[in-house]
C-alpha positions, -999 to 999 in steps of 0.1 A, spaced: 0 0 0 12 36 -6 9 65 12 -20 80 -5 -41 48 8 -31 51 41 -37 87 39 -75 79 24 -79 48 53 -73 76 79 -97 101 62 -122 74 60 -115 66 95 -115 101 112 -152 103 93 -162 71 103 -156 78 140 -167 116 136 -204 98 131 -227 101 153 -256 119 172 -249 159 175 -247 179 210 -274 197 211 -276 222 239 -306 220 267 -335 238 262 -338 266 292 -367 257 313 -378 264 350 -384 243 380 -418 236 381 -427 230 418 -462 231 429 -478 239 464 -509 222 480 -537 243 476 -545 263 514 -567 256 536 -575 281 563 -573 277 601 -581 304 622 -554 317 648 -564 334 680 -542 356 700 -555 376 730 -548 408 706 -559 397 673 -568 368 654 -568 361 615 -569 333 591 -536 309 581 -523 281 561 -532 249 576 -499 242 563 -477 261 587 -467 250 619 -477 274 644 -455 288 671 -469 316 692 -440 335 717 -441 362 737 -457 392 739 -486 381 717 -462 376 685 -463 345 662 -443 324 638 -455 308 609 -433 281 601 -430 263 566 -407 234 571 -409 224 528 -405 257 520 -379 264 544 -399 300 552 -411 313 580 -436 338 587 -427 365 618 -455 382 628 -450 407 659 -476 427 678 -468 458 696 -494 482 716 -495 520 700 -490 544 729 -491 576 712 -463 565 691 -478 556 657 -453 576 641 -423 559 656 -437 524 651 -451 530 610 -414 548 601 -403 514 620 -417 492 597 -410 511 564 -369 514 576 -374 476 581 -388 469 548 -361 495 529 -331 478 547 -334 453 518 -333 481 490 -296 471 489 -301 435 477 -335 441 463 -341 448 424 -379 464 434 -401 469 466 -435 472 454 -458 492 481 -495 480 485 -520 497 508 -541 475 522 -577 495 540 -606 475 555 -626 504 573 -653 486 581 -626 463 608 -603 493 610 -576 476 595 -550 496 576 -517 487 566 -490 481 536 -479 452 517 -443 456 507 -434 431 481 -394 426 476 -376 411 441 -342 404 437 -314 388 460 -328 406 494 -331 387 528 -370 391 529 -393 387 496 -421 404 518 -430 428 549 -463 442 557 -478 462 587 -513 465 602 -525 487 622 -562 500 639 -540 534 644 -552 537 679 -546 504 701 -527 473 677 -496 477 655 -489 444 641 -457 436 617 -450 407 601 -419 393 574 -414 366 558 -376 349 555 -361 315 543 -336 296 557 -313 295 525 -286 319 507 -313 345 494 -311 334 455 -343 350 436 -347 326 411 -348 296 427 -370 309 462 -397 329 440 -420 296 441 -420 295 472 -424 333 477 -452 341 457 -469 311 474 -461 322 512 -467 363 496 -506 352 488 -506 338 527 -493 372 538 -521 390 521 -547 363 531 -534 373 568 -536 408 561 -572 408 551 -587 381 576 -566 402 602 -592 411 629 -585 428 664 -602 414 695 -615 444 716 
């Protein structure tokens, strides 16, 4: 054989083993995780009461606050009540330097009033995007006796993508709190 044969062999050969089934990159896609549908318990506290997921594991502390705990989700719920002593002022610019610590991390804060006159319940939802500690903090207030606060954290590196399941899920239970809220005179 001469050397253009073995030149054609390896040819053949390199082509031969080149065959085969192209790479073909991944199409993107998201995790798709879904949530049992809520059903509502009612919590009572000597202060106030509202409505929560059945899901959460309830754990009331002192001075009439409450955690929410979601052990799947690795969330948790903080809910705190304070008395208003002529200090509404002091307790609402509270709340909103709470919820605008995160502007660091956070892409957005969305502000939502919330108003239910006919139970004297006013407050704002504050709904946080991007890589913040907290994807939510509200307030609630009668704005004469109750000031109640309440934020919701997970127990994980905050990483947007892969928590905003679980935070739009636990963010509907905030405003199902938030308008079930009721205070016990």
């Amino acid at each position: 054989m001469n050397s253009r044969s073995y030149l054609y062999i390896l040819i053949f050969s390199i082509f031969l083993v080149s065959c085969g089934d192209d790479a073909l990159p991944k199409p993107k896609a998201m995790l798709r995780l879904e949530y049992p549908e809520s059903s509502k318990e009612r919590l009572v506290s000597e202060k106030f009461q509202f409505e929560h997921n059945a899901q959460a594991q309830v754990k009331k502390t002192k001075n009439f606050s409450v955690t929410l705990d979601y052990p799947l989700m690795k969330g948790s719920i903080f809910i705190t009540y304070k008395e208003v002593n002529n200090n509404l002022e002091e307790l609402l610019a509270d709340a909103q330097k709470l919820s605008y610590e995160h502007v660091v991390k956070a892409d957005n804060i969305t502000e939502q009033p919330f108003i239910n006159e006919k139970d004297r319940v006013y407050g704002m939802f504050y709904e946080v995007a991007g890589d913040a500690a907290s994807q939510a903090q509200f307030y609630v207030t009668d704005s004469t006796q109750h000031f109640v606060t309440g934020s919701l954290y997970f127990r994980v590196k905050p990483n947007y993508d892969s928590i905003y399941p679980a935070a739009v899920y636990l963010q509907k239970d905030i405003r199902g709190i938030m308008e079930s809220l009721r205070w016990n005179e």
